[in-house]
N, C-alpha and C positions, 0 to 999 in steps of 0.2 A: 687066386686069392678068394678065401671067404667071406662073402657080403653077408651073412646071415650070425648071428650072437651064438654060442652054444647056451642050451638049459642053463647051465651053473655061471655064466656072465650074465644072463638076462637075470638070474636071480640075485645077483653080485648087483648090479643096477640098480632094482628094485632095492634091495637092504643099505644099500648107498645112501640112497635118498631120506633114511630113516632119520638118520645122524652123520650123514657126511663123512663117517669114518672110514677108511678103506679097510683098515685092517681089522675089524670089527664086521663091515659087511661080507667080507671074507671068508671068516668061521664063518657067519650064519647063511651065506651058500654056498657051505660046504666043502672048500676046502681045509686042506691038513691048516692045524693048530700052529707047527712047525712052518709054515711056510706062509703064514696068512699077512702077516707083514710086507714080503717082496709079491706074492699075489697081489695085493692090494694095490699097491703101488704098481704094479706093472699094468695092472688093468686099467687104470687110472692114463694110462699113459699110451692105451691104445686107441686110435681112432675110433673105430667104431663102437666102442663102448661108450667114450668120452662123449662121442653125438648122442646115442641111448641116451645117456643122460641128460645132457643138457635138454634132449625132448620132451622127456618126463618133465624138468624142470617146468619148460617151457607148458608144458600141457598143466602144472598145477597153477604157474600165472593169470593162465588165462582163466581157469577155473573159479578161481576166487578174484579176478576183474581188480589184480592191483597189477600197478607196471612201475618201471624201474623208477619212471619219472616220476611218479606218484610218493615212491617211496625217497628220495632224492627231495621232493619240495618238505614232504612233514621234517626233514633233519635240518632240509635248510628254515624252517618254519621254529623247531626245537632252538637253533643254535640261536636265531635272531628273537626270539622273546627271553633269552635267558643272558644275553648283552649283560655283562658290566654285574652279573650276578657270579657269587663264590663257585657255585656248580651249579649244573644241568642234574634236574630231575632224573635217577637214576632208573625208577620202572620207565621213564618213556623212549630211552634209550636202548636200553633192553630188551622192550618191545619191538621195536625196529633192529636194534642187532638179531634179535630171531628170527623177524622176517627175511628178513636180506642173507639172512643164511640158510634158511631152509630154502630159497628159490635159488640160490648158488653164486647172487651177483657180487660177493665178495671173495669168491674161490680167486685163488691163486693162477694167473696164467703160466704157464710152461713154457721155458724158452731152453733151448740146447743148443749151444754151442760149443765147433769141433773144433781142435785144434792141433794140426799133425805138420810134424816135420822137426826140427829140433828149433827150442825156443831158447832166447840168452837169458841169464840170468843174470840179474843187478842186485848188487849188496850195498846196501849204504854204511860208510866205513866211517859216518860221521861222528855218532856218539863216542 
């Protein structure tokens, strides 16, 4: 197995990071137009990519000296001065949804589960 990224997944990483987009960071590391959608997604879903990234992530964290808890008290800091009001301030939320997605702590975790052998099937005969 290879421990090492090729050129065009290290570049898929990097353009990842721009907008989160797989299928987007795809084209612009160059793979086919045609296939940039299941690239995207496949790479997304390979180990060692998945770590590249969250590295990078982690390395622009630290960079800018915010952490998750930080970003976690200002929401809980928003929700509780804004008590018993019609809505929450819309730029401050937004603010903070931008961060929390450009550093990735709201990506979606991945779960797979198999299921082999033959499964019953139930019909509900109620209605």
């Amino acid at each position: 197995m290879n421990n090492k990224l090729t050129d065009k997944q290290s570049r898929f990483v990097e353009e990842y990071l721009v907008d989160l987009n797989a299928t987007a960071a795809a084209k612009r590391a160059g793979y086919s137009k045609k296939t940039a959608q299941r690239i995207g997604s496949e790479n997304l879903s390979k180990p060692l990519i998945a770590a590249a990234i969250k590295e990078k992530q982690d390395e622009v964290s630290k960079s800018i000296d915010i952490t998750r808890e930080e970003l976690l008290m200002d929401l809980r800091m928003i929700k509780d001065e804004n008590k018993g009001k019609a809505e929450y301030p819309p730029h401050a939320l937004k603010a903070i949804e931008l961060i929390t997605r450009m550093l990735g702590y709201n990506a979606a975790d991945k779960s797979e589960i198999k299921i082999s052998g033959e499964q019953p099937l139930f019909l509900d005969n109620d209605d």
